[in-house]
N, C-alpha and C positions, 0 to 999 in steps of 0.2 A: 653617765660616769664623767667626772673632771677631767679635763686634757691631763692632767699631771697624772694623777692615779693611772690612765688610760696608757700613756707613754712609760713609764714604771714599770706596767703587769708586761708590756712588748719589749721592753730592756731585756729582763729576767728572763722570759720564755726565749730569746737570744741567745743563753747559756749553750741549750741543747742544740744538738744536731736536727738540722731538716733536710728532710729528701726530696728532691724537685722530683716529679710526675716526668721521667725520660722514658723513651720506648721501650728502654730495656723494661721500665719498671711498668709502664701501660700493658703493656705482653705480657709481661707474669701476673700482673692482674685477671687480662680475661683468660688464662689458663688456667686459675685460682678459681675464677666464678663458673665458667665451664665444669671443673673435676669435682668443685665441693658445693658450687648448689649458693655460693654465697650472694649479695647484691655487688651489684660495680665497686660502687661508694669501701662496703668493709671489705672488699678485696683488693681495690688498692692499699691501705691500710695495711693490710698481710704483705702485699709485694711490698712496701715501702720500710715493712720491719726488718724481711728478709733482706731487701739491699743494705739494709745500715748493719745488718748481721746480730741482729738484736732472735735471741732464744727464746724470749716471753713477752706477750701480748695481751696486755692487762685490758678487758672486755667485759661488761655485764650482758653484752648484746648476742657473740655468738657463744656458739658450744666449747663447755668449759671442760680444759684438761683435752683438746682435741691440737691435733697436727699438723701444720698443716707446712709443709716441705721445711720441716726443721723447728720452726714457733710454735710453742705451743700457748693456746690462750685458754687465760689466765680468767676466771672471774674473781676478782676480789672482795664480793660482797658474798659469795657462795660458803 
């Protein structure tokens, strides 16, 4: 991919809100992966939707239409 296309698609993805990986949110991960069974990796994912207070979790990976402390995900191709 060209520098320029390359620094363009990371401008843009700038827009949005990111949640740095904090304790608070490392913990509600493995309390996520612990209660529902999920891997580390998409349960930070869940903690990190929940910190930014985000309701839906657009997912083809886990269980669609499930809850999980507030998010619910979403499959969109379902």
């Amino acid at each position: 991919m060209p520098h320029e296309i390359a620094t363009g698609l990371i401008r843009t993805w700038l827009r949005f809100r990111v949640q740095d990986i904090t304790v608070p949110v490392l913990m509600d991960a493995l309390e996520i992966k612990s209660k529902h069974g999920f891997s580390y990796w998409d349960s930070a994912v869940v903690a990190s939707a929940r910190a930014l207070g985000c309701k839906q979790l657009y997912s083809e990976y886990m269980d669609h239409g499930r809850d999980v402390g507030g998010v619910v995900i979403i499959n969109p191709f379902r």
